[in-house]
C-alpha positions in Angstrom: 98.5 122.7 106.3 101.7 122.9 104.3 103.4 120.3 106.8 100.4 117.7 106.5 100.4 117.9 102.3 103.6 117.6 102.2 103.7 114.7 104.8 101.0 113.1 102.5 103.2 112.8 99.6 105.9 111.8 101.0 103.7 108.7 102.0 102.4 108.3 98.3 106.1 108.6 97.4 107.2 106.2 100.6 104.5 103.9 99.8 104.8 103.0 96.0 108.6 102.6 96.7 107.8 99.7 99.6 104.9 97.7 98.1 104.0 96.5 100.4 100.5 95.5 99.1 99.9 91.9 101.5 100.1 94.1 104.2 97.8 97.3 103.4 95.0 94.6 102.2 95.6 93.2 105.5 94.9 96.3 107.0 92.1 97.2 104.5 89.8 94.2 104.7 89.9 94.6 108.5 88.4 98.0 108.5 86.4 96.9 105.8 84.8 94.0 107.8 84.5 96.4 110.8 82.9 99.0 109.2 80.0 96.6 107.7 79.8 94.8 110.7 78.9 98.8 112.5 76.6 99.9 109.8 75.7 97.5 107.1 77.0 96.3 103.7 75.5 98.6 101.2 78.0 101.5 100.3 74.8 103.9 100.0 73.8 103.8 103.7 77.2 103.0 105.4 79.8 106.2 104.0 82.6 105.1 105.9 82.3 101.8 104.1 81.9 103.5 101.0 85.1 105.4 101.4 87.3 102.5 102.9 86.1 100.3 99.8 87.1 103.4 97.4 90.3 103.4 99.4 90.6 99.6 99.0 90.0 99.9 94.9 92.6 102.8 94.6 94.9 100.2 96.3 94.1 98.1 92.8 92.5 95.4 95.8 90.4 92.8 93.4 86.8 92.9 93.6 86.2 89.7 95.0 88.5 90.7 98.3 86.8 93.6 98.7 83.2 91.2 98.7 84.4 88.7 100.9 85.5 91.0 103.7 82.1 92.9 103.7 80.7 89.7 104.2 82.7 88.3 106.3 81.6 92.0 108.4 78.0 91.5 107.7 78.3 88.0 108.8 79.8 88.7 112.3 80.6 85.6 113.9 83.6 84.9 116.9 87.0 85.5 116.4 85.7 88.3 113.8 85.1 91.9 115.7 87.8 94.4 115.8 87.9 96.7 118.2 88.6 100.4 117.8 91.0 102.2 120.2 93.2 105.8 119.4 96.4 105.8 121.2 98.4 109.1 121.5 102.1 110.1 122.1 105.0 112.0 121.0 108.1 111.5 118.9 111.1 112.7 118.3 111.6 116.6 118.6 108.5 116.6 120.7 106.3 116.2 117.8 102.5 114.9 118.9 101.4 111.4 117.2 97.8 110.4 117.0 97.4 106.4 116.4 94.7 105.1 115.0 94.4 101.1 115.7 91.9 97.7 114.9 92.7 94.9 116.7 91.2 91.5 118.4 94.3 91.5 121.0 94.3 94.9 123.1 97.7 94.1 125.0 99.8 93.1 122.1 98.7 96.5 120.7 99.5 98.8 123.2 102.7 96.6 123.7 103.7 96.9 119.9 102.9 100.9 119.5 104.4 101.3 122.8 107.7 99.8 121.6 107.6 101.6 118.2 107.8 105.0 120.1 111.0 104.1 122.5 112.6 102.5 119.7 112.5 105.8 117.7 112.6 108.3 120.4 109.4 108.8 121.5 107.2 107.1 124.3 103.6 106.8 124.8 101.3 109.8 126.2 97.6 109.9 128.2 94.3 110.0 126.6 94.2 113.6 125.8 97.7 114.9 125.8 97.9 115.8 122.3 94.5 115.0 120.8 93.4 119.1 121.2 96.5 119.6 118.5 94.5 117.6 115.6 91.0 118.6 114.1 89.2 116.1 111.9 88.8 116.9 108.4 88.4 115.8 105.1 91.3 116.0 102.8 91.0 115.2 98.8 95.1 115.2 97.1 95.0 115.4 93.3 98.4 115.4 91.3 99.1 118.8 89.7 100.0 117.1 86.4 97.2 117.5 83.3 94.8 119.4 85.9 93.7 123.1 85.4 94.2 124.2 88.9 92.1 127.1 88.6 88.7 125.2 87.5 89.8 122.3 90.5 89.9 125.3 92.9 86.5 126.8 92.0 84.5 123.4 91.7 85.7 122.7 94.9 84.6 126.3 96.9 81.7 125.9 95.0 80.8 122.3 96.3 81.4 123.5 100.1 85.5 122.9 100.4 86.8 125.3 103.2 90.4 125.5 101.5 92.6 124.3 98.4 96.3 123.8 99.5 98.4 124.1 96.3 102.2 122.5 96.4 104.9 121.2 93.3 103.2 118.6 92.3 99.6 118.2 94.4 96.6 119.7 94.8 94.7 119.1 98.1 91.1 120.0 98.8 90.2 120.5 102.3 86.6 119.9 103.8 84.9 119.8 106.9 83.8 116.1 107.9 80.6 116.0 107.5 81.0 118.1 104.2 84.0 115.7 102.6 81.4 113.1 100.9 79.7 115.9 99.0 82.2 117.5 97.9 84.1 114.7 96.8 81.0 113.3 95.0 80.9 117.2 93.3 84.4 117.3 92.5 84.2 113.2 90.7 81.0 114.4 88.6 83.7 117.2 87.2 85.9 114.9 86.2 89.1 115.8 88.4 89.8 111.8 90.1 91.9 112.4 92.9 94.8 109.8 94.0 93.5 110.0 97.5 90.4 110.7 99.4 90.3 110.2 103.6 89.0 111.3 106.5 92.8 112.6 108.2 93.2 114.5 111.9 95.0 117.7 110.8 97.5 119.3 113.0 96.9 122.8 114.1 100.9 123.4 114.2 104.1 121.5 112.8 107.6 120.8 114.4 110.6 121.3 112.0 112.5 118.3 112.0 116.0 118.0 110.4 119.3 115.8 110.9 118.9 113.1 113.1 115.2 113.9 113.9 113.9 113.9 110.9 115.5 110.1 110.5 114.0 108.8 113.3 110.7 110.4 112.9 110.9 108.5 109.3 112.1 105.0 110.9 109.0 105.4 113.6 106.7 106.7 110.6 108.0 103.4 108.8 107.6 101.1 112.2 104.2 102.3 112.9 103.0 101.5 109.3 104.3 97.8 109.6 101.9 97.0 112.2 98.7 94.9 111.6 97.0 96.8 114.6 97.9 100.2 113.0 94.9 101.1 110.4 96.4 105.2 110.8 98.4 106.9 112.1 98.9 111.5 112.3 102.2 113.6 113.0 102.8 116.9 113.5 106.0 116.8 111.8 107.6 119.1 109.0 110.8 118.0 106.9 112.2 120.3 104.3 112.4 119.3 100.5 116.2 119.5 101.8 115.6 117.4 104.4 113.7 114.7 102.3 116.4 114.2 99.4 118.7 112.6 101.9 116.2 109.5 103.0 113.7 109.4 100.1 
């Protein structure tokens, strides 16, 4: 767990340096619009609309964005479906990659991921070569500043969390799945807002990465992230504080 938390903020960190808002609403009204167009509009009945759209305000997305692409979802209509599809790999040091992807165009996905990997040092895998190394859970990061630790820790074991992973500066609730929208719900009604709520495929085991390595498992982290198709993406990776101060 330590790798993945610490992976998560450097992403945070990563991410508020970049800005690169155009292109996460991009990718946010897409899954938006798919997931209305799977289960409905109404945030009560669909949860995985409910969290993208909670996703979608955390990423200050205005309101009237957020409406149009569950309608344009709800709608349907040709030229509008996404479809789903998980590639899987490695990268550099070995490390196992899970891609999660949306797109209209299958080929020019596969062709885009594909060429991410080589260019970094890592190529793409078989359905199923590294999947068995991830386990889907819920994961809710809270910034250590202002927050009593101790009372975030026992609200969540009391709501149904399975672990509370403490760092520097975070505090990340873990939860089963089908457990993560109660016990976020729980945790919001006791006042403690996290900065980030998801759904994330948790790596059994990390690969220390340093030097050369760790620099192209951050370029293909960074080339991944500036594709359309790319909604997600999950590494098994682990880079020192050390490590980090040279490339963040």
């Amino acid at each position: 767990m330590s790798g993945h938390s610490k992976w998560s903020t450097i992403k945070r960190k990563k991410g508020a340096a970049d800005a690169k808002r155009g292109k996460i609403f991009t990718k946010l009204i897409r899954e938006i619009a798919t997931a209305a167009r799977l289960a409905g509009g109404d945030l009560d009945s669909n949860p995985r609309l409910r969290l993208v759209v909670d996703k979608a305000k955390a990423a200050n997305m205005p309101k009237d964005n957020i409406q149009r692409a569950i309608q344009k979802g709800v709608g349907g209509g040709e030229g509008e479906a996404y479809e789903e599809m998980v590639y899987e790999g490695y990268g550099p040091g070995g490390t196992a990659i899970l891609i999660e992807t949306l797109s209209d165009n299958k080929n020019r996905t596969v062709s885009d991921v594909r060429h991410a990997l080589t260019k970094n040092g890592g190529n793409l895998g078989s359905t199923g070569c590294v999947a068995y190394l991830f386990e889907k859970q819920g994961l809710i990061l809270f910034s250590a500043e202002g927050i009593d630790s101790e009372s975030l820790m026992e609200a969540a074991i009391d709501a149904g969390a399975e672990d509370v992973v403490e760092s520097e500066d975070t505090l990340e609730v873990v939860t089963s799945a089908p457990d993560f929208p109660a016990v976020k719900e729980a945790l919001e009604a006791a006042e403690f807002v996290p900065v980030e709520a998801s759904i994330s495929m948790i790596p059994s085991t990390t690969v220390a990465l340093a030097g050369a390595e760790a620099e192209r498992m951050l370029r293909l982290s960074d080339s991944l992230e500036d594709l359309d198709d790319v909604q997600n993406f999950y590494a098994n990776f682990d880079i020192s504080e050390e490590e980090m101060a040279k490339f963040v």
